[in-house]
Backbone as JSON, one array per atom type, in Angstrom:
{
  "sequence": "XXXXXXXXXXXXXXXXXXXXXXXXXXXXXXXXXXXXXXXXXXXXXXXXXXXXXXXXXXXXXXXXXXXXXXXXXXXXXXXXXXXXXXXXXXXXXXXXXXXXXXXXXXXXXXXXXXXXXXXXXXXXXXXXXXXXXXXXXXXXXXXXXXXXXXXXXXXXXXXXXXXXXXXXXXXXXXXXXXXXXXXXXXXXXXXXXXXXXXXXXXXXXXXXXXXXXX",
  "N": [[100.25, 114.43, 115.31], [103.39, 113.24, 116.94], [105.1, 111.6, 119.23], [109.13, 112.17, 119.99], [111.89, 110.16, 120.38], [114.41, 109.15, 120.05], [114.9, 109.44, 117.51], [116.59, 110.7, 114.9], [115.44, 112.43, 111.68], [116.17, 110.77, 108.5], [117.44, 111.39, 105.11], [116.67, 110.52, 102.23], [118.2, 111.25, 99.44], [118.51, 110.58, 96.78], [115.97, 109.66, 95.92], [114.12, 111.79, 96.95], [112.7, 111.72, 99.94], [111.83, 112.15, 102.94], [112.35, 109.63, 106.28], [111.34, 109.04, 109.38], [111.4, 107.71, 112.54], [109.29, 107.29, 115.83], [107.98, 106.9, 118.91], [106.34, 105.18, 119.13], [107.1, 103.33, 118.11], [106.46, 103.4, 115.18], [107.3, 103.6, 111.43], [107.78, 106.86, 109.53], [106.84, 108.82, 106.46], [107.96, 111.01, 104.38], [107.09, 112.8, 101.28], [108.39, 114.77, 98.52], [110.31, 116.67, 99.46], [112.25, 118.23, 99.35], [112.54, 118.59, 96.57], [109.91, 118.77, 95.26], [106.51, 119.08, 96.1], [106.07, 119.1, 99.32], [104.87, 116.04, 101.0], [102.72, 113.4, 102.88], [104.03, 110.61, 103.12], [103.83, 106.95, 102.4], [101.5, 105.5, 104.33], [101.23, 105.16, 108.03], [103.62, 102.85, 109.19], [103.98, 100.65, 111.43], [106.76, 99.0, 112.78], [107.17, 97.46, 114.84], [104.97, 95.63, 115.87], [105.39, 92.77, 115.05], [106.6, 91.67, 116.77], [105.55, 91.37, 119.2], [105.13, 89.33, 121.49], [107.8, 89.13, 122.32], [108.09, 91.13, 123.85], [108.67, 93.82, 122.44], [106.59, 95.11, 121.31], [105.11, 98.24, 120.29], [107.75, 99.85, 120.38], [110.19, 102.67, 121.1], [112.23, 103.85, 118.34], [115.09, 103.97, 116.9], [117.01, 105.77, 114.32], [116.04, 106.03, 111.49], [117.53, 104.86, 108.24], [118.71, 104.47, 104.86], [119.23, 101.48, 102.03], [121.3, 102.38, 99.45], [121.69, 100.7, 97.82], [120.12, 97.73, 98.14], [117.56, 99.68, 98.32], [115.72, 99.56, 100.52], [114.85, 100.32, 103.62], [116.24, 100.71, 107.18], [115.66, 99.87, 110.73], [116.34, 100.49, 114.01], [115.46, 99.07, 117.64], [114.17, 100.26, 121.08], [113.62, 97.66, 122.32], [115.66, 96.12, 120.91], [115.55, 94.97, 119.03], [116.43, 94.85, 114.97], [114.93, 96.04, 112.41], [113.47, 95.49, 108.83], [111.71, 97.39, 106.09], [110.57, 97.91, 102.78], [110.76, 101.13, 100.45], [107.62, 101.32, 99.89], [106.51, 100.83, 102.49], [106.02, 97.89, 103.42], [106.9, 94.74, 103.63], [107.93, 93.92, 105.79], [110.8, 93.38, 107.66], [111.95, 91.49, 110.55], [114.58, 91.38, 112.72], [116.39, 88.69, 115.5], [116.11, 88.76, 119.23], [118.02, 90.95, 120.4], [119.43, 92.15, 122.39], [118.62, 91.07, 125.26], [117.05, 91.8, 126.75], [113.82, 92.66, 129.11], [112.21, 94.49, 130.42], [112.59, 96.58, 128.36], [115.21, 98.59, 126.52], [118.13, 100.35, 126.87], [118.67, 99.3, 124.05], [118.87, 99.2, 120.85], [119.93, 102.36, 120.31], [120.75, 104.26, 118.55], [120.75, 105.12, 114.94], [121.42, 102.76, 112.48], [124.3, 101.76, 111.35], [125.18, 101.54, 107.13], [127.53, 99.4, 105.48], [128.51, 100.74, 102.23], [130.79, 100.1, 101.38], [131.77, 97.55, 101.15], [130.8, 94.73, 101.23], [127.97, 95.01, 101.29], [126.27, 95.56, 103.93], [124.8, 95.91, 106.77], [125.34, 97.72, 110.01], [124.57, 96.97, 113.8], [124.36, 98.78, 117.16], [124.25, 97.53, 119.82], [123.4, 97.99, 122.86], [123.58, 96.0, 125.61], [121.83, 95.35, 128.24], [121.32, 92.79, 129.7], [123.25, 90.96, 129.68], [125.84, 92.37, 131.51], [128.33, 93.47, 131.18], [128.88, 93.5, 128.59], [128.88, 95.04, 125.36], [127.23, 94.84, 122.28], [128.25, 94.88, 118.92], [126.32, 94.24, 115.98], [126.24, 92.17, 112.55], [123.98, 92.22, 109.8], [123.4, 91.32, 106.8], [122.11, 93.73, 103.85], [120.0, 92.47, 102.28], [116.88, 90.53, 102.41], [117.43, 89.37, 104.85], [116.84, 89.42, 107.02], [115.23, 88.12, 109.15], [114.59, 86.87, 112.03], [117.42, 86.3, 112.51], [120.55, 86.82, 114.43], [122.53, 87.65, 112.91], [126.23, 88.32, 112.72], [128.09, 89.22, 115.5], [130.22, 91.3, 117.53], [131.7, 91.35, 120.19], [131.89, 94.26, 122.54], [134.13, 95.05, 125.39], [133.26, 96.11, 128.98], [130.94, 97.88, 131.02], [128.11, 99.67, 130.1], [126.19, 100.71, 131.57], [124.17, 103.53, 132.56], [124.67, 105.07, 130.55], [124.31, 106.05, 127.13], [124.88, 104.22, 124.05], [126.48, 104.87, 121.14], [126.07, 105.05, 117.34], [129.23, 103.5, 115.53], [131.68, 104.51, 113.61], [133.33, 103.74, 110.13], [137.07, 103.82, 109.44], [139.04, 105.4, 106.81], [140.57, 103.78, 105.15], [138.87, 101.36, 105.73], [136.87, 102.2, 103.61], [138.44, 102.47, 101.42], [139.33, 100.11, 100.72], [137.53, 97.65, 101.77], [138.68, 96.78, 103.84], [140.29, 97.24, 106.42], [138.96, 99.05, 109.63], [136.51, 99.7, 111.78], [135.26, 101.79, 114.07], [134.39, 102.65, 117.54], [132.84, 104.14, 120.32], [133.25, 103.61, 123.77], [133.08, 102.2, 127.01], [135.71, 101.61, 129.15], [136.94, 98.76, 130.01], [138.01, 98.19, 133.03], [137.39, 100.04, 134.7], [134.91, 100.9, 133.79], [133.58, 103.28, 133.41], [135.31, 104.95, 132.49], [135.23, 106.74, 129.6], [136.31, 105.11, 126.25], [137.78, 104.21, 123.32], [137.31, 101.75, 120.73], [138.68, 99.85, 118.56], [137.71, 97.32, 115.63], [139.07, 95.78, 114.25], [138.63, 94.85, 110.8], [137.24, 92.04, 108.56], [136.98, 89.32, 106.56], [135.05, 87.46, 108.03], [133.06, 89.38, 109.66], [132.2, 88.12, 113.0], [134.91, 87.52, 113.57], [136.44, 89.69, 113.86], [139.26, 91.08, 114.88], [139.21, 93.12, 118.43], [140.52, 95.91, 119.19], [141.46, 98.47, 122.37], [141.5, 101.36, 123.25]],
  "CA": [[101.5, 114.62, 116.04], [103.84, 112.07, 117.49], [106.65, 111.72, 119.84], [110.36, 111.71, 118.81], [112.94, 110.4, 121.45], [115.83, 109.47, 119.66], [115.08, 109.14, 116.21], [116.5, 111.76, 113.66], [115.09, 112.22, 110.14], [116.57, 110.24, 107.12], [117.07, 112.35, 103.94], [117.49, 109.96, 101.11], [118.6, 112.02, 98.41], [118.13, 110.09, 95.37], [114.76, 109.77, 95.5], [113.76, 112.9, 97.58], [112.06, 110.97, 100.03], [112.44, 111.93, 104.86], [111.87, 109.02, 107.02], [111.91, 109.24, 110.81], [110.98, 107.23, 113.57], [108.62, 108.05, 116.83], [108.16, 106.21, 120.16], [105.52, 104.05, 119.39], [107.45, 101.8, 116.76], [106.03, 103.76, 113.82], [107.94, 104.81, 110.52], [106.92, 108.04, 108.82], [107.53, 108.84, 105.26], [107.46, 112.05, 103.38], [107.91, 112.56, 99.96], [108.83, 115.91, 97.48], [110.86, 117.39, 100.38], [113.16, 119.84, 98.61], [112.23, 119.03, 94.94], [108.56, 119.32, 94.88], [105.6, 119.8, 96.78], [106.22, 117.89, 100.77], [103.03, 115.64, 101.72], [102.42, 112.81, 103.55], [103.99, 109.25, 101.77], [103.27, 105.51, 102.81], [100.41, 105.38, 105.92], [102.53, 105.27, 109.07], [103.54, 101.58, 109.58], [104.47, 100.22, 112.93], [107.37, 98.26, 112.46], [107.48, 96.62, 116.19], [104.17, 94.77, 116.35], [105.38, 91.75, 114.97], [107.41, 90.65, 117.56], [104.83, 91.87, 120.28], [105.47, 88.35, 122.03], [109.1, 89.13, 122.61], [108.41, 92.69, 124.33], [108.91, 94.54, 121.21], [105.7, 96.1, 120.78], [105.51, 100.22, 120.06], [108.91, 100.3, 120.98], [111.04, 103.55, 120.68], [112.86, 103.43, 117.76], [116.27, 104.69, 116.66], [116.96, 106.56, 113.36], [116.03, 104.9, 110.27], [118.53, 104.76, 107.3], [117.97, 103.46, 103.66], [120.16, 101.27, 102.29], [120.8, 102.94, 98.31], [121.26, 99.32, 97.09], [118.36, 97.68, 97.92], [116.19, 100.67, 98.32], [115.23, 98.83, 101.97], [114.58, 101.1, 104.95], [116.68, 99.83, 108.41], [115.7, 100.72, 112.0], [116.43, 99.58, 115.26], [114.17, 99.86, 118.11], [115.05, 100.23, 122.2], [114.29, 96.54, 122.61], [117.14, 95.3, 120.68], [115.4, 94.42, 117.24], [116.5, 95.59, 113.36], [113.82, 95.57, 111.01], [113.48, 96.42, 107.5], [110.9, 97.18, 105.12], [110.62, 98.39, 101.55], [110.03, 102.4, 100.45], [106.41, 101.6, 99.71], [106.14, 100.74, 103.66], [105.62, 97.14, 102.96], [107.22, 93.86, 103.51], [108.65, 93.89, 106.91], [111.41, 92.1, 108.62], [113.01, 91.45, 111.9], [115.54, 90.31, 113.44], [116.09, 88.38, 116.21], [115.69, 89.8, 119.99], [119.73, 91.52, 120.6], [119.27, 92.62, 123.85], [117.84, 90.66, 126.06], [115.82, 92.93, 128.11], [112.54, 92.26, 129.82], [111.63, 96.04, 130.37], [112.85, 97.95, 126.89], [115.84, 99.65, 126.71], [118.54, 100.91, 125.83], [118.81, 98.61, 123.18], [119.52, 100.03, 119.68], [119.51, 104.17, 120.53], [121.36, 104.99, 116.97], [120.97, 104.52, 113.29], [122.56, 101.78, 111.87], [125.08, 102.18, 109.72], [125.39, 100.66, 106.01], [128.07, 99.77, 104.66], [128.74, 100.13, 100.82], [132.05, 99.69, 100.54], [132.06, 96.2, 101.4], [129.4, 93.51, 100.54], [126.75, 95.58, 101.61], [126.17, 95.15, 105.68], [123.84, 96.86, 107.95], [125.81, 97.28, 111.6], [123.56, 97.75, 114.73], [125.15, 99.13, 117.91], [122.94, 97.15, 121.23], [123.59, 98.02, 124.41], [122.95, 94.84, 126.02], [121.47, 95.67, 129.36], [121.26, 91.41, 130.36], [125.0, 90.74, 130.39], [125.89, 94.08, 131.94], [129.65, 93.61, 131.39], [129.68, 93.53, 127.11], [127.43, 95.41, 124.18], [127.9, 94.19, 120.8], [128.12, 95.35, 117.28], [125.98, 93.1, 115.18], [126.39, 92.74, 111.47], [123.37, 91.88, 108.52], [123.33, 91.44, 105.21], [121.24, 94.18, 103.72], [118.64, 92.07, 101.77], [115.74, 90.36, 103.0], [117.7, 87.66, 105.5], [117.03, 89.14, 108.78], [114.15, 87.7, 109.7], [114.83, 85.88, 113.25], [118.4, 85.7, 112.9], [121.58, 87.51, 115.22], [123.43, 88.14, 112.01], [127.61, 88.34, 112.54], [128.54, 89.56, 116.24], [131.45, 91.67, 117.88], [131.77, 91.81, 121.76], [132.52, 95.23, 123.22], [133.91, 94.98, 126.68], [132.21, 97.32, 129.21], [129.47, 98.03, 131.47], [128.16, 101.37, 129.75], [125.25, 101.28, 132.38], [123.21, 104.05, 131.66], [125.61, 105.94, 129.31], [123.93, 105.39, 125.67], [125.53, 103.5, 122.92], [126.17, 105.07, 119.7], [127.13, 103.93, 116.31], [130.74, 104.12, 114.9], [132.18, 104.62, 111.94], [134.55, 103.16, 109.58], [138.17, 104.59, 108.11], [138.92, 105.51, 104.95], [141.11, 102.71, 104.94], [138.07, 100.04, 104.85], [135.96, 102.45, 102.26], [138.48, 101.81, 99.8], [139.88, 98.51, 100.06], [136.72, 96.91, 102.25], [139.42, 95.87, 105.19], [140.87, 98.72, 107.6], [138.98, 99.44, 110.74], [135.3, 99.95, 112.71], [135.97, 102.42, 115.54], [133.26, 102.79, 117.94], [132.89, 104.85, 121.88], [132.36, 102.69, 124.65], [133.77, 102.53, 128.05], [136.74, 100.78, 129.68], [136.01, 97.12, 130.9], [138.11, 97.58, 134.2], [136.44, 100.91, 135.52], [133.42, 100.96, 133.36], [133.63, 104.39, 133.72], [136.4, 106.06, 131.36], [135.4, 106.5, 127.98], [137.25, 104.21, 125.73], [137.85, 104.39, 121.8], [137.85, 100.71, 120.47], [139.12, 99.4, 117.01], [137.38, 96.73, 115.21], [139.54, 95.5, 112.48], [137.52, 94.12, 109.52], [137.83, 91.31, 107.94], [136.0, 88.39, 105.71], [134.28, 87.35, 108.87], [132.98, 90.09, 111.16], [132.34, 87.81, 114.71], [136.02, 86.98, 113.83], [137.35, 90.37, 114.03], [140.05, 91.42, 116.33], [139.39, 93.7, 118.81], [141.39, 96.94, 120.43], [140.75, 99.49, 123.19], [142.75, 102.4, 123.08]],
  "C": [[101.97, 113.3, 116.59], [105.11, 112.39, 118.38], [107.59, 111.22, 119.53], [111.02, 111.27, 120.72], [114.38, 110.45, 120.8], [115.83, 109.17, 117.83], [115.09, 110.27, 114.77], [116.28, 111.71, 112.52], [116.3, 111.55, 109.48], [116.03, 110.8, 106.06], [117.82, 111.25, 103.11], [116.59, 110.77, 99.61], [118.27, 111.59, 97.02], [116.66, 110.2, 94.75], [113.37, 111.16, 96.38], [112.78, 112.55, 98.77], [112.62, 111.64, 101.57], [111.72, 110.23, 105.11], [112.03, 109.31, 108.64], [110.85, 108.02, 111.65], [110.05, 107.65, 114.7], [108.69, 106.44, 117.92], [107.39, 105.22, 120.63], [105.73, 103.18, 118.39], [107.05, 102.25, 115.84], [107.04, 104.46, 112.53], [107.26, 105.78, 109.63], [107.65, 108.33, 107.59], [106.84, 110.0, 104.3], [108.08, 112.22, 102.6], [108.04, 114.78, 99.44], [109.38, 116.71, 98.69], [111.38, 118.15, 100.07], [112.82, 119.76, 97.3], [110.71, 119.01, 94.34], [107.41, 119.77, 95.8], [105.48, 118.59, 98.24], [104.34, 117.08, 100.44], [104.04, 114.22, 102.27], [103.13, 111.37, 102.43], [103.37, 108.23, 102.3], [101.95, 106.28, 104.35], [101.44, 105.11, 106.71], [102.49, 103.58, 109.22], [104.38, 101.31, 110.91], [104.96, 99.0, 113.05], [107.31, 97.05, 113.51], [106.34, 95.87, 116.56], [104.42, 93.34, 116.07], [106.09, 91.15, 115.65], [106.75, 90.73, 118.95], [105.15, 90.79, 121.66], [106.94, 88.42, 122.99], [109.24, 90.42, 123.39], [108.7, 93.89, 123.43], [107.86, 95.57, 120.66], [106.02, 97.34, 121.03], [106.83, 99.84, 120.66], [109.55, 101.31, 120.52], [111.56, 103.24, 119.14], [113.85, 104.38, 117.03], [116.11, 105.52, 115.34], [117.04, 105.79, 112.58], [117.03, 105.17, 109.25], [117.94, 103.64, 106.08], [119.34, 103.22, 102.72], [120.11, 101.91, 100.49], [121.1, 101.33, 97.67], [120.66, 98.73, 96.93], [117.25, 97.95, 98.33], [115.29, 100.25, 99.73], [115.59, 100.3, 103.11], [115.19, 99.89, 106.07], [116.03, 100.65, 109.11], [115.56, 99.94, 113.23], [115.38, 100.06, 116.37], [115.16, 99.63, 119.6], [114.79, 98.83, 122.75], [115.31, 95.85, 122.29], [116.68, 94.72, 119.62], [116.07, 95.46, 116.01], [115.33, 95.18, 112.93], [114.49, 96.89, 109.71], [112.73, 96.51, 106.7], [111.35, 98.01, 103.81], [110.08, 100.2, 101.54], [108.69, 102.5, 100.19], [105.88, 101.31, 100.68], [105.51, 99.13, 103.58], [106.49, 95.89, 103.43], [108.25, 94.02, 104.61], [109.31, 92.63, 107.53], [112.36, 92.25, 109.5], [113.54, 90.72, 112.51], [114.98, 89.58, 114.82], [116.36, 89.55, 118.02], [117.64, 89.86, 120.33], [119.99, 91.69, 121.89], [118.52, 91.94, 124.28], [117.58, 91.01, 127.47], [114.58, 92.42, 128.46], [111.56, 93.6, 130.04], [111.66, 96.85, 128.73], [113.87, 98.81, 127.37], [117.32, 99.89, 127.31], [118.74, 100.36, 124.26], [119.72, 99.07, 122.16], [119.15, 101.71, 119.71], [120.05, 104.45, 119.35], [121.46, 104.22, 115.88], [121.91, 103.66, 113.18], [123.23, 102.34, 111.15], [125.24, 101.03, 108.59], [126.42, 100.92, 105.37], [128.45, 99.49, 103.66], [129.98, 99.89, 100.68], [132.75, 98.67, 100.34], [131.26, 95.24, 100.5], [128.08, 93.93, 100.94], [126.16, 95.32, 102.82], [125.58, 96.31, 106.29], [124.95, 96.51, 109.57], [124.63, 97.8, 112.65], [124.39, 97.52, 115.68], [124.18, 98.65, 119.16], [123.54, 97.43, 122.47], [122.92, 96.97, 125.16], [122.96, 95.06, 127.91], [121.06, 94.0, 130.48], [122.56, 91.32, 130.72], [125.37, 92.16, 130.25], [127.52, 94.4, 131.45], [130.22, 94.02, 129.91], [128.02, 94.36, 126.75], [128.33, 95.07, 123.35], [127.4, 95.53, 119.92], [127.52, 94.25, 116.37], [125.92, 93.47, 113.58], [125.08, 91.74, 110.42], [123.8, 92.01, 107.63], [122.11, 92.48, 104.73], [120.14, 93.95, 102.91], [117.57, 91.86, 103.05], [116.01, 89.19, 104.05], [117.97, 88.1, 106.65], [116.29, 88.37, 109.51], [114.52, 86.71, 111.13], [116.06, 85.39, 113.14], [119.52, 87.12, 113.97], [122.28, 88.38, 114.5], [124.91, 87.68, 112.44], [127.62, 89.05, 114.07], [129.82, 90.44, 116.83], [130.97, 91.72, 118.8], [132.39, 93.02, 122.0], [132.74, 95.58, 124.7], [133.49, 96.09, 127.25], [131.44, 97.46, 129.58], [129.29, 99.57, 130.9], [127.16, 101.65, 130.75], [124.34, 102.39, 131.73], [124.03, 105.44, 130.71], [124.96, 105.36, 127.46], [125.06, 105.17, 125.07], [125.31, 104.05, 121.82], [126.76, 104.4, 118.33], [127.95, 104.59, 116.2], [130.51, 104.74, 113.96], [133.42, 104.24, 111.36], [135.85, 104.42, 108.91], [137.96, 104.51, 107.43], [139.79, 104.23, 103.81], [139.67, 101.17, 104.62], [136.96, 100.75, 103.43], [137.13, 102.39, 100.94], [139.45, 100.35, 99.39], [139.06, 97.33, 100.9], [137.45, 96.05, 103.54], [138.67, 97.01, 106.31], [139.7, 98.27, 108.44], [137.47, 99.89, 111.32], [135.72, 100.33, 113.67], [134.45, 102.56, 116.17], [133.4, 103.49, 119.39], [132.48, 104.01, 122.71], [133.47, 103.15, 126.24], [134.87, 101.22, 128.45], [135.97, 99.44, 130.51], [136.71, 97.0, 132.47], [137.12, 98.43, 135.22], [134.93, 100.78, 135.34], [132.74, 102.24, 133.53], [134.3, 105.41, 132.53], [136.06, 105.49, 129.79], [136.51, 106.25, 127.16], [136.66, 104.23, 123.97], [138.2, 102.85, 121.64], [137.9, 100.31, 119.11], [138.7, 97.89, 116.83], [138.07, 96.54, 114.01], [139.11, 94.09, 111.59], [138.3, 93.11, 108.82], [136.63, 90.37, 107.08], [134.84, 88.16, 106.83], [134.18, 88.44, 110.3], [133.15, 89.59, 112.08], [133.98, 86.9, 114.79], [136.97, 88.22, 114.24], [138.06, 90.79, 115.35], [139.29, 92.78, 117.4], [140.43, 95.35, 119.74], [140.87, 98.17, 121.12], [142.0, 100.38, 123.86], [142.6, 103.83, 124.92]]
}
């Protein structure tokens, strides 16, 4: 048995395959889920020890997601790392620290999202609990080039305090011409209080895109 806090199963479909998360940094991986006989897949690997230095150890960790391009597992954890390893539980890598927390937490509370309709980009949603006033949207590449970097940035003004951070989602406008629009929930930057809808409009360079807060 293990404990879940915020991390809901991943059903990737292609290859019939759950993943989920638990609260001590571990991903779990079961295979023949609807098309043959369930069991047990990879040994549980515990994505968050390698940054143990940085506060990262067991840490919570959000909902994993796999990307179908290159077959890579994402997942964020509540210090404020991405990692990613391979479906055979194998070849792990993580970013750098997003949040700069000292305790753990809120960090990354929700699945990344990937998106294909672009150049292939992992977003992670941090609630940055150091500078109390912004959380970002950070953007990867979904190969193997996170390893100790930030990735692409957006500022979201905003103390959310202890209101979690979830991920967006894009229009239909950027799934079919890779521009249009990243909308995401956050709160107003004068109250910090009134939930606020803000528009990210996409472009060649994410930490260039505009912002709006509706």
């Amino acid at each position: 048995t293990f404990s879940l806090h915020q991390s809901p199963p991943f059903y990737d479909y292609a290859n019939d395959r759950m993943y989920v998360g638990d609260d001590g940094g571990n991903i779990h991986q079961y295979t023949g889920v609807f098309s043959g006989t369930p069991a047990v897949g990879f040994a549980v690997v515990n994505v968050t020890t390698s940054d143990g230095t940085k506060n990262g150890t067991n840490a919570a960790l959000s909902g994993p997601v796999v990307d179908p391009s290159s077959g890579l597992i994402f997942v964020g954890d509540h210090y404020g790392y991405l990692h990613s390893l391979t479906s055979a539980g194998g070849t792990l890598h993580t970013s750098n620290l997003l949040d700069n927390v000292t305790g753990g937490g809120p960090g990354i509370n929700d699945a990344p999202l990937i998106d294909v309709a672009g150049t292939a980009e992992a977003y992670v949603f941090v609630q940055n609990t150091f500078n109390q006033s912004t959380s970002f949207i950070n953007q990867f590449p979904t190969g193997t080039t996170i390893n100790g970097t930030f990735g692409n940035s957006v500022a979201i003004p905003g103390d959310s305090g202890t209101q979690l951070y979830y991920a967006g989602t894009f229009d239909n406008l950027h799934t079919s011409t890779s521009n249009g629009n990243l909308y995401v929930c956050g709160v107003d930057s004068t109250t910090n209080t009134n939930p606020t809808l803000y528009q990210i409009h996409m472009n060649s360079t994410f930490g260039n895109s505009g912002v709006t807060a509706y």
